[in-house]
BATOR-984293 format. One record per residue: residue in three letters; y, z, x of N, C-alpha, C in turn; residue number from 1. Coordinates in nm, 4 decimals, padded with zeros to 6 digits, always signed. Atoms other than C-alpha are relative to their C-alpha. Layout:
N
{atom 'Ala' {Y Z X} {Y Z X} {Y Z X} NUM};
...
This chain:
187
{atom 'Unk' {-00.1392 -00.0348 -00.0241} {+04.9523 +09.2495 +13.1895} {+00.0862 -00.0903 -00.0859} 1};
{atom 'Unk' {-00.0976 +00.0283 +00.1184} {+05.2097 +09.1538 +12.9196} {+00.1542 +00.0626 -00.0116} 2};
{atom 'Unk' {-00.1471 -00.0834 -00.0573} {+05.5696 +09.2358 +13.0794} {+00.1199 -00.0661 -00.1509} 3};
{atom 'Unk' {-00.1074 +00.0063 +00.1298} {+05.7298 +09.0901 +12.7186} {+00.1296 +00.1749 -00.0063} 4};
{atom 'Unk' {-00.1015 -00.1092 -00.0026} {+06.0293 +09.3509 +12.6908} {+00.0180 +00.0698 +00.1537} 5};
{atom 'Unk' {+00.0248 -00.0435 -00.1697} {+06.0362 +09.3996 +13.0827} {+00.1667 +00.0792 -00.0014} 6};
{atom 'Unk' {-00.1756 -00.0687 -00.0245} {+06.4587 +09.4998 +13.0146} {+00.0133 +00.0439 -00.0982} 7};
{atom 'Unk' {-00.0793 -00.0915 +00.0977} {+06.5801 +09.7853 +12.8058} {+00.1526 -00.0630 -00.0131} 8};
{atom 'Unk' {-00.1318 -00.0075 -00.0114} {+06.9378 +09.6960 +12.7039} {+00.0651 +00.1191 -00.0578} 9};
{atom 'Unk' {-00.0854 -00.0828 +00.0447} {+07.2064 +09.9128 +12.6431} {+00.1384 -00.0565 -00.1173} 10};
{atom 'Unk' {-00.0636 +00.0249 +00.0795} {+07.4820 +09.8685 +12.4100} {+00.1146 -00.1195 +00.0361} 11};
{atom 'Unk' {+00.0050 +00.1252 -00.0221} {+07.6585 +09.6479 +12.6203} {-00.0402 -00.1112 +00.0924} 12};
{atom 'Unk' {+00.0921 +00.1252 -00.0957} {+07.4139 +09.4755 +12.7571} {-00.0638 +00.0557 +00.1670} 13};
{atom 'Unk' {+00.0344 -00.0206 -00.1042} {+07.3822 +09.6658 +13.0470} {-00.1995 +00.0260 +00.0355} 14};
{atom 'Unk' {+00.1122 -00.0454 -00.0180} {+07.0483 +09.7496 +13.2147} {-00.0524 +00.1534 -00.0104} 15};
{atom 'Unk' {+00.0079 -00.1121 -00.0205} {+06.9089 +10.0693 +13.1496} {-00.1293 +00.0772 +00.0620} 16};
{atom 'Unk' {+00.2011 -00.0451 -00.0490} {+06.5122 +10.0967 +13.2889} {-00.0465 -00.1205 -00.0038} 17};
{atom 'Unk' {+00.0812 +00.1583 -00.0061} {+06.2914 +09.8144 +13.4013} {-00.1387 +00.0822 -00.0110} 18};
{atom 'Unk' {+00.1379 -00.0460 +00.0181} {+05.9235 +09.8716 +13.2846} {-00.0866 -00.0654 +00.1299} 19};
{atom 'Unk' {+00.0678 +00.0140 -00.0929} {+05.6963 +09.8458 +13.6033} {-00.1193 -00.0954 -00.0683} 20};
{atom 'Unk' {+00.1000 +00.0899 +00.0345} {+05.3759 +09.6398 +13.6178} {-00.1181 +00.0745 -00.1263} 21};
{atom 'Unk' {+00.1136 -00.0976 +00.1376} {+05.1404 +09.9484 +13.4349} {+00.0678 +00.0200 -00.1154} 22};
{atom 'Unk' {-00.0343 -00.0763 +00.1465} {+05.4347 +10.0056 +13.1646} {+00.0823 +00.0784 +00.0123} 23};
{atom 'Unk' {-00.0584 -00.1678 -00.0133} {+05.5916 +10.3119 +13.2759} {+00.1337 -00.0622 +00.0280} 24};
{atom 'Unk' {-00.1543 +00.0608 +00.0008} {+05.9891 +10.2679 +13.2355} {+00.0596 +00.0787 +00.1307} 25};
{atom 'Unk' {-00.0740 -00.0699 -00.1240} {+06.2047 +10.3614 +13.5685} {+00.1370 +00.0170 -00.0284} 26};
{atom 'Unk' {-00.1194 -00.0002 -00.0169} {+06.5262 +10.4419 +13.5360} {+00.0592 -00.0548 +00.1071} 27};
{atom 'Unk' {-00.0542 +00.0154 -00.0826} {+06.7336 +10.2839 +13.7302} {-00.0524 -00.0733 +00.1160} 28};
{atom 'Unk' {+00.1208 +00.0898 -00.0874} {+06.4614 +10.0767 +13.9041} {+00.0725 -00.1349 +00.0405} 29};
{atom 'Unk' {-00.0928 +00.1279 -00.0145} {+06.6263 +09.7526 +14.0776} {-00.0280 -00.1528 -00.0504} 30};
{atom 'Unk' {+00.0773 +00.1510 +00.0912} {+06.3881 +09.5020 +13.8717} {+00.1075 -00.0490 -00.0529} 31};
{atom 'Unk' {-00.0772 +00.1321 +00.0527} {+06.5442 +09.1790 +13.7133} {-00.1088 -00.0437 -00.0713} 32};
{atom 'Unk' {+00.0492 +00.0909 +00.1367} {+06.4619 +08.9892 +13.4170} {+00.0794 -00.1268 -00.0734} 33};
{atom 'Unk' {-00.0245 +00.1110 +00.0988} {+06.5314 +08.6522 +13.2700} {-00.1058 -00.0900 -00.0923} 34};
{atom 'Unk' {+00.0818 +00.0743 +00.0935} {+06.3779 +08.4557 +13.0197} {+00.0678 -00.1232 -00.0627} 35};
{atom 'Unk' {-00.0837 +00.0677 +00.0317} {+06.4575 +08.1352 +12.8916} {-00.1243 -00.0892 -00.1268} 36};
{atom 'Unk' {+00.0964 +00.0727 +00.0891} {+06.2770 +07.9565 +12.5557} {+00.0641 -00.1354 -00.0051} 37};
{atom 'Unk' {+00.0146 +00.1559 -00.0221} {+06.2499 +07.5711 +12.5586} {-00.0881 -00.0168 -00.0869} 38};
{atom 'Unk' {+00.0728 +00.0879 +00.0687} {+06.1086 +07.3040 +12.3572} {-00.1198 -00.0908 +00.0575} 39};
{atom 'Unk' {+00.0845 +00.1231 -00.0902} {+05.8118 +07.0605 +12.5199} {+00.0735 -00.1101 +00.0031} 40};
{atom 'Unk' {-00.0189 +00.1218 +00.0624} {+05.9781 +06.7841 +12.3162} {+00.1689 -00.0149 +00.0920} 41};
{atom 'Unk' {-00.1347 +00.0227 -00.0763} {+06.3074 +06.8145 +12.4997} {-00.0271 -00.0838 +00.1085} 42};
{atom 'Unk' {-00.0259 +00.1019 -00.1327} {+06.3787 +06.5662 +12.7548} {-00.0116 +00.0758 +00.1184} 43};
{atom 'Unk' {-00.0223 -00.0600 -00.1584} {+06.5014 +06.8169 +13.0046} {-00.0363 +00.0973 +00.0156} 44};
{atom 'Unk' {+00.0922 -00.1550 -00.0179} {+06.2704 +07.1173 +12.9422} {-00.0177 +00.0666 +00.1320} 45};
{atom 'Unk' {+00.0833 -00.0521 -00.1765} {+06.1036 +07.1089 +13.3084} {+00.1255 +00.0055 +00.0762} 46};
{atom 'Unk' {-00.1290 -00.0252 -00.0539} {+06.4856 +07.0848 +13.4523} {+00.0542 +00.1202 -00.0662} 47};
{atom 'Unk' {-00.0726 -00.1044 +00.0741} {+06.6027 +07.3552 +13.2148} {-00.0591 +00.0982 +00.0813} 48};
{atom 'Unk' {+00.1006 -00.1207 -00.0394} {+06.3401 +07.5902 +13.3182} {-00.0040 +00.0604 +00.1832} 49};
{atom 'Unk' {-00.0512 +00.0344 -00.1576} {+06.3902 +07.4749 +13.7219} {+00.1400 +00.0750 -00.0121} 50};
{atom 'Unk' {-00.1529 -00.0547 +00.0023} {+06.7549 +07.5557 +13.6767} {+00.0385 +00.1100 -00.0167} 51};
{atom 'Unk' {-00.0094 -00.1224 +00.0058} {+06.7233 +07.8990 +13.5269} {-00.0538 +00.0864 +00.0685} 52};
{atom 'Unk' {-00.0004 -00.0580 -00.0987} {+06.5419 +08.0070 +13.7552} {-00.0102 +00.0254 +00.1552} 53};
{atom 'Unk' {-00.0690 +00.0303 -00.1586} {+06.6846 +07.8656 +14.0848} {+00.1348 +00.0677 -00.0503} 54};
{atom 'Unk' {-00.1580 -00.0809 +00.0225} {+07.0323 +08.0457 +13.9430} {-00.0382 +00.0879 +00.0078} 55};
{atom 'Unk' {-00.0257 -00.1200 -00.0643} {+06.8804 +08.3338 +13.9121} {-00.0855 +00.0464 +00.1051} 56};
{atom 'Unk' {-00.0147 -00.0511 -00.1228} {+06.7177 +08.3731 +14.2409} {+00.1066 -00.0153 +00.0841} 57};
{atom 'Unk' {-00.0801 -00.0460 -00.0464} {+07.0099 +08.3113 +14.3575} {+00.0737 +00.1122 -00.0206} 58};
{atom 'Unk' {-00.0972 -00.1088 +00.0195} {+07.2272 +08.5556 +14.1681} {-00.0993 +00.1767 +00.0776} 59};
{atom 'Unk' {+00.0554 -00.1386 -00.0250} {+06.9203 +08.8398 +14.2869} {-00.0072 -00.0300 +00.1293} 60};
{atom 'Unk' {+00.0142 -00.0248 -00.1319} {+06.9690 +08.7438 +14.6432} {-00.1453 -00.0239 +00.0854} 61};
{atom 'Unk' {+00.1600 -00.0048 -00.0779} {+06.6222 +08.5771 +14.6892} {-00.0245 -00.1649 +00.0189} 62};
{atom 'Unk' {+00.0212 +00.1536 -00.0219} {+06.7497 +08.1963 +14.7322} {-00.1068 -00.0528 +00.1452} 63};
{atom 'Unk' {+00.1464 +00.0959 -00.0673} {+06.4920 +08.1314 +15.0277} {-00.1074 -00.0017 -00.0986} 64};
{atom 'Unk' {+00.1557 +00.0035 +00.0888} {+06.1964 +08.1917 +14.7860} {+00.0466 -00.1689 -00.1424} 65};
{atom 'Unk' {-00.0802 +00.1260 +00.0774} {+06.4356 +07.8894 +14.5505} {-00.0848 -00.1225 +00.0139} 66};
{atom 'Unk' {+00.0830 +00.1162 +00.0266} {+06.2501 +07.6136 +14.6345} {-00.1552 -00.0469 -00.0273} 67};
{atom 'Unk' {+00.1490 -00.0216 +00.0398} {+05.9081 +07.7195 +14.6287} {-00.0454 +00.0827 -00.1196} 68};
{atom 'Unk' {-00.0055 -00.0680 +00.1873} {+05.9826 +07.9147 +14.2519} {-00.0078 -00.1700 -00.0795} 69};
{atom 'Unk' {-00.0196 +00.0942 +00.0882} {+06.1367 +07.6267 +14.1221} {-00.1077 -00.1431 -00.0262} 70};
{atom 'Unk' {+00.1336 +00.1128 +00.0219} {+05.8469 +07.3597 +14.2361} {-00.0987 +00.0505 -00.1075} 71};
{atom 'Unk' {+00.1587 -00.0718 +00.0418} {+05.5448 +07.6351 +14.0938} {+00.0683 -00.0203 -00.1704} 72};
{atom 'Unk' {-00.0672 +00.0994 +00.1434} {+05.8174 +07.5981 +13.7335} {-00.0360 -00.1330 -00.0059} 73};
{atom 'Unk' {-00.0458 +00.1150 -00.0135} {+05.8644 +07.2707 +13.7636} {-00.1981 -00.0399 -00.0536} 74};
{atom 'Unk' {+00.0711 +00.0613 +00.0505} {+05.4704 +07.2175 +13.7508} {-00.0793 +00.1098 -00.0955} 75};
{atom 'Unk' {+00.0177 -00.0122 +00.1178} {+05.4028 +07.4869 +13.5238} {-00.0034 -00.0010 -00.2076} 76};
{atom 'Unk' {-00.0468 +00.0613 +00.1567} {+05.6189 +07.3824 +13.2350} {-00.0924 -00.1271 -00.0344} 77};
{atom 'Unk' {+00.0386 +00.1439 -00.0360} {+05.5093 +07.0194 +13.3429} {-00.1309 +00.0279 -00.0950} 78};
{atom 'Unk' {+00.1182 -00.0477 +00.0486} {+05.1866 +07.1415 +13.2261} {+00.0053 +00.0223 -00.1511} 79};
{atom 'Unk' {-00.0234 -00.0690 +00.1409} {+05.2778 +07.2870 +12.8992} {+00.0381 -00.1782 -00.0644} 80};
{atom 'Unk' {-00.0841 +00.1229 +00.0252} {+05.4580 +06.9371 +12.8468} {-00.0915 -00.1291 -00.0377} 81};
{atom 'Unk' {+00.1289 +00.1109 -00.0059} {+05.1648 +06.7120 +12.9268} {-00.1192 +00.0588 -00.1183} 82};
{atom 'Unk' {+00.1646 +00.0103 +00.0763} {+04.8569 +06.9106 +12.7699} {+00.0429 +00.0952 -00.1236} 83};
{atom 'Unk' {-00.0119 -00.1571 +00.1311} {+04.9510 +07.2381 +12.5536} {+00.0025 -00.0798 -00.1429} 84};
{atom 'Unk' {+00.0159 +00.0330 +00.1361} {+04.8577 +07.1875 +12.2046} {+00.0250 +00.1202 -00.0774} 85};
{atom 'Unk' {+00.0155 -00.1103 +00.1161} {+04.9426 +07.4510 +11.9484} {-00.1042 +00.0453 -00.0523} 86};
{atom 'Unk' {+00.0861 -00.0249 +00.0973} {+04.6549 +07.6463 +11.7730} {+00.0476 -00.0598 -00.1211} 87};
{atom 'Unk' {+00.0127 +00.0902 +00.1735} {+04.6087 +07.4986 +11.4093} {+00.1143 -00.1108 +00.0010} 88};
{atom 'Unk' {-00.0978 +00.0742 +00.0317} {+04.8930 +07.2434 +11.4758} {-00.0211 -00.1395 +00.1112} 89};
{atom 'Unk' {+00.0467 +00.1312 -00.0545} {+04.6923 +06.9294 +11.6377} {+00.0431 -00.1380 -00.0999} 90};
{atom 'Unk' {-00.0805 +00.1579 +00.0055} {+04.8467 +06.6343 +11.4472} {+00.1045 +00.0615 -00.1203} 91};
{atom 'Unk' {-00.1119 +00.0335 +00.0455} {+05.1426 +06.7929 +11.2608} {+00.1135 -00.0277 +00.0262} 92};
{atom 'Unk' {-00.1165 +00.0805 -00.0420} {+05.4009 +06.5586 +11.2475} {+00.1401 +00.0939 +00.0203} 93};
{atom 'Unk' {-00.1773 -00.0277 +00.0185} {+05.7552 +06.6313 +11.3635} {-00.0394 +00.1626 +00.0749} 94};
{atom 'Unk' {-00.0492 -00.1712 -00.0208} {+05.6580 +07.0025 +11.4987} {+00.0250 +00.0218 +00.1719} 95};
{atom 'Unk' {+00.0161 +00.0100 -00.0904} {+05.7731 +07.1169 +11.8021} {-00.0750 +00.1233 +00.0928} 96};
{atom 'Unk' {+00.0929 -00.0931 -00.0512} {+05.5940 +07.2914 +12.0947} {+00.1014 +00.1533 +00.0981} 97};
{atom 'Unk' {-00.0668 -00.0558 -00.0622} {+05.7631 +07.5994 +12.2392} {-00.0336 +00.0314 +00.1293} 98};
{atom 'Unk' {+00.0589 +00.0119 -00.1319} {+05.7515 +07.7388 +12.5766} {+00.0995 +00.1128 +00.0602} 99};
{atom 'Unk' {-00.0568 -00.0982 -00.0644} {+05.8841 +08.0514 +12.7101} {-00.0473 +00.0390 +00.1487} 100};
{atom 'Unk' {+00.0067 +00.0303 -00.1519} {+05.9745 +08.0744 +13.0843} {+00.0592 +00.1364 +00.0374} 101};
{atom 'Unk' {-00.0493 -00.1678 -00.0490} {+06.0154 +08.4734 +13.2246} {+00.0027 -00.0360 +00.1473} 102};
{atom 'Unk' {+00.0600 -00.0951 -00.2306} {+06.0999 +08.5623 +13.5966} {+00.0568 +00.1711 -00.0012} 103};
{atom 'Unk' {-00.0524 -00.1250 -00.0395} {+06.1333 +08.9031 +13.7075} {-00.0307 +00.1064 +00.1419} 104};
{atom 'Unk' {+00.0310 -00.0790 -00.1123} {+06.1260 +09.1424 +13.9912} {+00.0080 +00.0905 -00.0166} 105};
{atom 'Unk' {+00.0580 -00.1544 +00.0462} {+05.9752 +09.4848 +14.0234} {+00.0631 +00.0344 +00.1751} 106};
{atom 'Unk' {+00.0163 -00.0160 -00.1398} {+06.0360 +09.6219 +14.4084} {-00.0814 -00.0558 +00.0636} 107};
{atom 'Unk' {+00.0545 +00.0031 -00.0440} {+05.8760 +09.4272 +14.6321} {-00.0883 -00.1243 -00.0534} 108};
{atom 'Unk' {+00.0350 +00.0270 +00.0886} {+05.7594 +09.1914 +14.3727} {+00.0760 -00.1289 -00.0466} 109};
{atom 'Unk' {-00.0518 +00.1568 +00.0553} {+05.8498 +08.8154 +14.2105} {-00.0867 -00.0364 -00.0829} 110};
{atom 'Unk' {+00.1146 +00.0944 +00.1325} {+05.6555 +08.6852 +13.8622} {+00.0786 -00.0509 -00.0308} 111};
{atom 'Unk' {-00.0841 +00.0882 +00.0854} {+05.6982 +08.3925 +13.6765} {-00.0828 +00.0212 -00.1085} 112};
{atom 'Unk' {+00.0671 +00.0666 +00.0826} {+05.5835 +08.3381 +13.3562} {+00.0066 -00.0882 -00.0712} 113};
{atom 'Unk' {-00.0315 +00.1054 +00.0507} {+05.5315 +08.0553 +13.1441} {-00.1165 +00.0283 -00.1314} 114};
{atom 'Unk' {+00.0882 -00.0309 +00.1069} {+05.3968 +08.1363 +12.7692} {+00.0480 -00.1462 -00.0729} 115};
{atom 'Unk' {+00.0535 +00.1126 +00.1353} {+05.2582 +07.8558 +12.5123} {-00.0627 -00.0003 -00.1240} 116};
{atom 'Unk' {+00.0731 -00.0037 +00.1578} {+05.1114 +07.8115 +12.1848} {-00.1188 +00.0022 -00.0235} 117};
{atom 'Unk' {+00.1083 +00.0081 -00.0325} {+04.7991 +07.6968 +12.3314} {-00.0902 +00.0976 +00.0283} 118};
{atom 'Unk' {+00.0823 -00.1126 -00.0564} {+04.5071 +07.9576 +12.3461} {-00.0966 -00.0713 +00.0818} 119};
{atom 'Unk' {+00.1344 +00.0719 -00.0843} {+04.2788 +07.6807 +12.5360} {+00.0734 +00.0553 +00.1567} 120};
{atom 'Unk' {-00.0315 -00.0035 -00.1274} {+04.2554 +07.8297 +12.8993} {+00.0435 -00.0855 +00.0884} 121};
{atom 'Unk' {-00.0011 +00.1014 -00.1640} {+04.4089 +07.6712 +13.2221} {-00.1065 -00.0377 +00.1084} 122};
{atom 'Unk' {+00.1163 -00.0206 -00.0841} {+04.1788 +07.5116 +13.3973} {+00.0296 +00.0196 +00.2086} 123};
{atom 'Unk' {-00.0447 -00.0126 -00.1615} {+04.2796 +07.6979 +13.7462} {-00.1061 -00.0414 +00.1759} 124};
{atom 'Unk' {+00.1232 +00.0581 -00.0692} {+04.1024 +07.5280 +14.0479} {-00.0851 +00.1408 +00.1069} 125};
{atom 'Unk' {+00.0911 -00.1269 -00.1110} {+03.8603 +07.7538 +14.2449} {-00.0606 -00.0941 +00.0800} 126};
{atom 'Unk' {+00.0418 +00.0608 -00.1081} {+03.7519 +07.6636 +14.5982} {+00.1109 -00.0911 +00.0516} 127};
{atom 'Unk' {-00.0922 +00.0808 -00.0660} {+03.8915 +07.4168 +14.8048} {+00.0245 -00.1276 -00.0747} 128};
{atom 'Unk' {+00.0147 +00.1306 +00.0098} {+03.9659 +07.0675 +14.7623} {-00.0896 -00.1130 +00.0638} 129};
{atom 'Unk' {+00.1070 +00.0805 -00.0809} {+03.7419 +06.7557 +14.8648} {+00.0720 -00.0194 +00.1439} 130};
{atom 'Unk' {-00.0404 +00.0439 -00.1521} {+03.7684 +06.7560 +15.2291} {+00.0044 -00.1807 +00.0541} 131};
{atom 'Unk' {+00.0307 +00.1339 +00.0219} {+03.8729 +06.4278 +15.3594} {-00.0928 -00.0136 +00.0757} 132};
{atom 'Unk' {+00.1417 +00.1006 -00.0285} {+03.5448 +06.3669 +15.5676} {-00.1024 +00.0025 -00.0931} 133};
{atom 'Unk' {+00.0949 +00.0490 +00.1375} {+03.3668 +06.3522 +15.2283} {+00.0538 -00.0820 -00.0861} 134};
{atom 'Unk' {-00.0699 +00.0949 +00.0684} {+03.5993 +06.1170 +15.0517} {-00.0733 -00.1324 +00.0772} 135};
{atom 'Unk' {+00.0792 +00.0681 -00.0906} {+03.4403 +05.8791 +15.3384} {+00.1057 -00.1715 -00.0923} 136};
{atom 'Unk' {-00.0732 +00.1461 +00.0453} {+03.5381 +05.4630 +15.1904} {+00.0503 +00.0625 -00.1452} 137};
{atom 'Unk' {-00.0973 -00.0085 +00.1410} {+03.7277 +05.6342 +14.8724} {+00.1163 +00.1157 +00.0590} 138};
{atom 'Unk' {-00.1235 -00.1188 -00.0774} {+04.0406 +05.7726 +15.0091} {+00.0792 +00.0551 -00.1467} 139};
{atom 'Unk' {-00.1024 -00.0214 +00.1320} {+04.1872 +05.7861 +14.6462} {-00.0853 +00.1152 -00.0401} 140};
{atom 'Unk' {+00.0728 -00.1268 +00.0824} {+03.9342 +06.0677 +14.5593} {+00.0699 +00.1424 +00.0403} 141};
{atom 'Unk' {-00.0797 -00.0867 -00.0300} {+04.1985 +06.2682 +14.7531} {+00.1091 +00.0446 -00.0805} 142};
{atom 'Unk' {-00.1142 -00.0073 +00.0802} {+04.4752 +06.1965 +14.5471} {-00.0290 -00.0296 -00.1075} 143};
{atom 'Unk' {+00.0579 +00.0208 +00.1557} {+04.3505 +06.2644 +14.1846} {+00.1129 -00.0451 -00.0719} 144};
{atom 'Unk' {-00.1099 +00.0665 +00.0672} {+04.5482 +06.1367 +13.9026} {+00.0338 +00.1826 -00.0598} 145};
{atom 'Unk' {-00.0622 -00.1315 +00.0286} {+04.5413 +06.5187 +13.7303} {-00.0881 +00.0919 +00.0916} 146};
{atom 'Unk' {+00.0209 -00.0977 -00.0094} {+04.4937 +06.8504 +13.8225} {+00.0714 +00.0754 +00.1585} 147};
{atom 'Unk' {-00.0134 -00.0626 -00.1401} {+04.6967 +06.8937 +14.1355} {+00.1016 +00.1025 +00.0465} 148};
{atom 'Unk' {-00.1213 -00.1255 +00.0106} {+04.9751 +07.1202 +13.9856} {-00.0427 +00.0867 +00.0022} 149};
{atom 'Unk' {+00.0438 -00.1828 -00.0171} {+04.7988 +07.4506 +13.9441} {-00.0668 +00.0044 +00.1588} 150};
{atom 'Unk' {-00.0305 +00.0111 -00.1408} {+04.6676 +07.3585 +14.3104} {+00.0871 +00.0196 +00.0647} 151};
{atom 'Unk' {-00.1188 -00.0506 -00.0574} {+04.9993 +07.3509 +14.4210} {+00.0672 +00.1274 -00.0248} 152};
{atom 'Unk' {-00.0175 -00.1567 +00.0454} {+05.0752 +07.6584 +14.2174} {-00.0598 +00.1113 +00.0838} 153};
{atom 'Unk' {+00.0848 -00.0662 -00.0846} {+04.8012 +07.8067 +14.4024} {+00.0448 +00.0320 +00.0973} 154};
{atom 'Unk' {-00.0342 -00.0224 -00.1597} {+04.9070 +07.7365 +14.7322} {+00.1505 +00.0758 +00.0477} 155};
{atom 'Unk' {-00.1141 -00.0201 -00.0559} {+05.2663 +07.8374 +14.7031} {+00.0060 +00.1352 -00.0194} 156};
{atom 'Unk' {-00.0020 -00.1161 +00.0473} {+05.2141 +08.1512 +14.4860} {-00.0849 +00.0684 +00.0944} 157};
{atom 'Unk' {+00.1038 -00.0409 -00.0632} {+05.0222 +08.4542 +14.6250} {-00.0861 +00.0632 -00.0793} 158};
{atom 'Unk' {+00.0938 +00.0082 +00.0910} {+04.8493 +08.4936 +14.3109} {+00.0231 -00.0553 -00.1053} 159};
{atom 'Unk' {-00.0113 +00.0752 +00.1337} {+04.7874 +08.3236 +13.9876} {-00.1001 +00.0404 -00.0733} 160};
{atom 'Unk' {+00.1489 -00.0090 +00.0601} {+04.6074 +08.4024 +13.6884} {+00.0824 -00.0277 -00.1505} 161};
{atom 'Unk' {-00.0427 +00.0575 +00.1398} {+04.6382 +08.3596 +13.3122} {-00.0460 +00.1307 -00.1352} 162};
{atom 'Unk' {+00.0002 -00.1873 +00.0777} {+04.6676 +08.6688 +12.9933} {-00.0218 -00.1113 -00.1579} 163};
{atom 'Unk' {+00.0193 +00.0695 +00.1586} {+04.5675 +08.5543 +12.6161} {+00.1225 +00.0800 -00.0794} 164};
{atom 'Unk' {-00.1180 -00.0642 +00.0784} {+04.8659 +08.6226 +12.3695} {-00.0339 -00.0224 -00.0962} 165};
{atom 'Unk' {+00.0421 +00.0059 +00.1508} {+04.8419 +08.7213 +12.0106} {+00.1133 -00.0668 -00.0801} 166};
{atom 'Unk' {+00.1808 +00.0213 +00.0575} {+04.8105 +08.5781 +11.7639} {-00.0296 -00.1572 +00.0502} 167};
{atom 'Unk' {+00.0577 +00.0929 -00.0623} {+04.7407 +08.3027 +11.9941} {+00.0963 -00.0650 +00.1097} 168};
{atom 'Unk' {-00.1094 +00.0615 -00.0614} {+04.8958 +08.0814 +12.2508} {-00.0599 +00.0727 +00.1812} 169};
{atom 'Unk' {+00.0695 -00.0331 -00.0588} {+04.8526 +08.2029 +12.6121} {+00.1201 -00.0241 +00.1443} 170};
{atom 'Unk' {-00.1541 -00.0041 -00.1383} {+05.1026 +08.3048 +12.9517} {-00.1081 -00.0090 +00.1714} 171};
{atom 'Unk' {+00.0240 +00.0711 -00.0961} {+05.0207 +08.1370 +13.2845} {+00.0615 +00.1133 +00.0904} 172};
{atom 'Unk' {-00.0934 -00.0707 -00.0999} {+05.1426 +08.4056 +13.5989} {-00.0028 -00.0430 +00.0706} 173};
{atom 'Unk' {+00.0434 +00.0027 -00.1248} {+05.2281 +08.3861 +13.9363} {+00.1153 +00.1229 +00.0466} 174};
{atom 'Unk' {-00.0650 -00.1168 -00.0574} {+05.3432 +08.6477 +14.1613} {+00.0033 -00.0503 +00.1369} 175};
{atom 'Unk' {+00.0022 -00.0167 -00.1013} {+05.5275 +08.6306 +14.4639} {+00.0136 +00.1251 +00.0835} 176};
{atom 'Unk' {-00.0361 -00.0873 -00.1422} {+05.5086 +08.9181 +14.7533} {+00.1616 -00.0506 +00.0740} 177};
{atom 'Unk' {-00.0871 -00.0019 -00.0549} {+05.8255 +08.9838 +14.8486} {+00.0191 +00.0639 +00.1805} 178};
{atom 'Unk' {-00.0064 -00.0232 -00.1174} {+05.9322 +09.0280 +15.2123} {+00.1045 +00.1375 -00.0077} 179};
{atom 'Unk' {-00.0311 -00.1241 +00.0182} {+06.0296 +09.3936 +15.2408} {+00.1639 +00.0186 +00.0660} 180};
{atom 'Unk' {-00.1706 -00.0003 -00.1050} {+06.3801 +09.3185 +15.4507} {+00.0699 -00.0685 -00.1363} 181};
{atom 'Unk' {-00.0799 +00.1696 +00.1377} {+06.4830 +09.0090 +15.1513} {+00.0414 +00.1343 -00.0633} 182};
{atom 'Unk' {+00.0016 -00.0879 +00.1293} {+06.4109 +09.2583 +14.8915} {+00.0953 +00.1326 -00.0333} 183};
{atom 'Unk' {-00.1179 -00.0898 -00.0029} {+06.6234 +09.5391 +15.0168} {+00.1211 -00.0616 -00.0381} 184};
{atom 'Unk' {-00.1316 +00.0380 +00.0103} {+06.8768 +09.3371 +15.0632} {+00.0534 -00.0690 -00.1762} 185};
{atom 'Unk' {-00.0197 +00.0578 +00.1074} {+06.8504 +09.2051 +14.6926} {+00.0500 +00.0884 -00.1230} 186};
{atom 'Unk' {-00.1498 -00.0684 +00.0544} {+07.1663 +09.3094 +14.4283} {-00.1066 +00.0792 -00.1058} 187};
């Protein structure tokens, strides 16, 4: 799934069809779309990205879901920030890393995405975590130093997975289930 062009515009600007999850354009469908491109190298990337899209769940009428979007951002950019490496561009100087941040809603429906340069997969955790009666005299084996953002991603989202982009690079999803009362009510 590759929702790139998810909003038709019109001439001025208006909305004219939101493309569903298979493709197929709706007229008049009540989906939303933002997107916002960022730098890694920026200072305030992971705030930029937080910010655009805590505004616009608010403006679509879905500020309870606000704080649990903006955390699953917050450590997906984070991510991009810390590890993402560019294909063919491992030690050139001065370049920077991009990072495109989508949300949108279909009926019923909440994705984020977060595309990179990087084609090396996420490593998303499967299974649980170490239970603490197996940590036993190492309590720190609870609290790793990495890997506990796509965990948290995990837990907040109600799915996550990851799409290869040409000609390389690679978009991180998550999708929230919307609550069928919110969603009506959303502009």
């Amino acid at each position: 799934m590759n929702p790139r062009g998810v909003r038709k515009r019109g001439n001025a600007g208006q909305e004219r069809g939101t493309q569903g999850p298979q493709g197929a354009t709706v007229a008049g469908s009540p989906g939303h779309f933002r997107a916002l491109t960022i730098f890694a190298e920026s200072a305030d990337a992971v705030r930029a990205a937080r910010d655009m899209v805590g505004a616009s769940l608010q403006d679509w009428g879905l500020g309870s879901l606000r704080d649990d979007v903006r955390l699953v951002v917050s450590e997906l950019v984070g991510n991009v920030v810390q590890h993402a490496v560019p294909d063919g561009c491992l030690a050139r100087p001065g370049a920077s890393r991009r990072v495109d941040v989508s949300v949108m809603t279909w009926p019923g429906l909440l994705c984020i995405g977060v595309t990179d340069e990087d084609s090396a997969p996420p490593d998303l955790p499967v299974g649980e975590c170490v239970s603490p009666a197996l940590a036993g005299e190492f309590p720190e084996a609870l609290l790793p130093d990495r890997g506990r953002g796509l965990l948290i991603v995990q837990r907040l989202a109600d799915s996550v997975w990851w799409s290869p982009e040409e000609p390389g690079g690679k978009t991180v999803w998550c999708r929230f289930d919307l609550d069928p009362v919110a969603s009506e009510r959303a502009p």
